[in-house]
C-alpha positions in Angstrom: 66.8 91.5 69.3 67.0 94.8 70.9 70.5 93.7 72.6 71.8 92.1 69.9 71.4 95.8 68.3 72.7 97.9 71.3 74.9 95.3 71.9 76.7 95.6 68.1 76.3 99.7 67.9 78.4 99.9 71.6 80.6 97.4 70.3 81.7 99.4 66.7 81.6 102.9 69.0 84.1 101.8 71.1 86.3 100.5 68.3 85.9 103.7 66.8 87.0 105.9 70.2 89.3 103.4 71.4 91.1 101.5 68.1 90.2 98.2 66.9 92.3 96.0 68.7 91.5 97.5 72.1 89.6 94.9 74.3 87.1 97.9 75.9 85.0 97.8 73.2 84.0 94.4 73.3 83.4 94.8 77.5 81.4 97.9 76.5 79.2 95.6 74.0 78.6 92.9 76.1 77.6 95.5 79.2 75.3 97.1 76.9 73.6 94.2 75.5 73.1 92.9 79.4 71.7 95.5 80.6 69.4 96.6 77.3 68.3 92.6 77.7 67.6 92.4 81.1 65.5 96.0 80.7 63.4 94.8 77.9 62.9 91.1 80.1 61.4 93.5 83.1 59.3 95.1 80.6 57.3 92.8 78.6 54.7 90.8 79.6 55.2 87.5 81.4 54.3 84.5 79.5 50.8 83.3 79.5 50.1 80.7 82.3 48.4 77.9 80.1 51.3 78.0 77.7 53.6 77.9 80.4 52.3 75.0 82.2 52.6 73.1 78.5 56.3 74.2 78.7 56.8 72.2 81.8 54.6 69.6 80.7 56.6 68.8 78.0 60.1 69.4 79.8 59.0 67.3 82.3 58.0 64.7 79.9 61.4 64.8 78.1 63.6 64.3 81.3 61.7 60.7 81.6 
């Protein structure tokens, strides 16, 4: 969500320094969003094991 946000606010900055049809902007959104989502990825907490382990369960289960 976070990067969706950063990712949108980069995006209409640049088209307002560098003009609307400039292709920088867009690069400078996509950056942004990368970066902010990898960040907030590091930060939070990593998935509980018992839910993970139904996660593969069930993947597992579906490539059968």
């Amino acid at each position: 969500m976070w990067s969706m946000g950063v990712g949108v606010v980069a995006t209409v900055a640049g088209m307002m320094v560098f003009g609307v049809l400039a292709n920088a902007p867009i690069y400078m959104g996509l950056i942004a969003s990368a970066v902010v989502f990898v960040a907030v990825s590091l930060m939070s907490r990593p998935t509980p094991s018992d839910v993970s382990q139904e996660w593969n369960r069930r993947t597992q289960e579906s490539k059968a």
